[in-house]
C-alpha positions, 0 to 999 in steps of 0.5 A, spaced: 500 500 500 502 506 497 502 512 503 501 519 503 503 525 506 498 531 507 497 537 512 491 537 515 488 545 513 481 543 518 479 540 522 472 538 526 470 538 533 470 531 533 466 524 535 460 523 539 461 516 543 455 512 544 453 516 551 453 523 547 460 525 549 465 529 545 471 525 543 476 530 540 480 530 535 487 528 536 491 532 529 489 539 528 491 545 523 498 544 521 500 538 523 503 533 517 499 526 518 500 520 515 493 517 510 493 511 506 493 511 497 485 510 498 479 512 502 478 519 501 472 523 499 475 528 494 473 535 495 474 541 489 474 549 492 476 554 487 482 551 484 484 547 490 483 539 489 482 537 497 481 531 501 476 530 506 478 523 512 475 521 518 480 521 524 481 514 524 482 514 517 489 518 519 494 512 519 500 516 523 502 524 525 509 526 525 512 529 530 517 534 530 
């Protein structure tokens, strides 16, 4: 499987688990995340091709 690098530009305010409380995200603006080839939504804005995972869709997040 091929990986990618990405940087995340948004993100939201997270999940709701089972009971109705929030889990947050664990990335945010402008850390450099892992994500796999496939499984991304495809999103175009003006002339900016982006994508769109869920948190656990992110394989890793480098450090540093």
């Amino acid at each position: 499987m091929k990986m990618n690098e990405a940087e995340v530009i948004a993100v939201g305010p997270g999940a709701k688990d089972d009971a109705g409380a929030l889990i947050p995200m664990d990335v945010a603006v402008g850390d450099a995340v892992l994500l796999p080839e496939y499984g991304a939504t495809p999103v175009t804005i003006g002339d900016d091709e982006l994508h769109l995972l869920r948190g656990s869709d992110i394989l890793g997040k480098f450090e540093g």
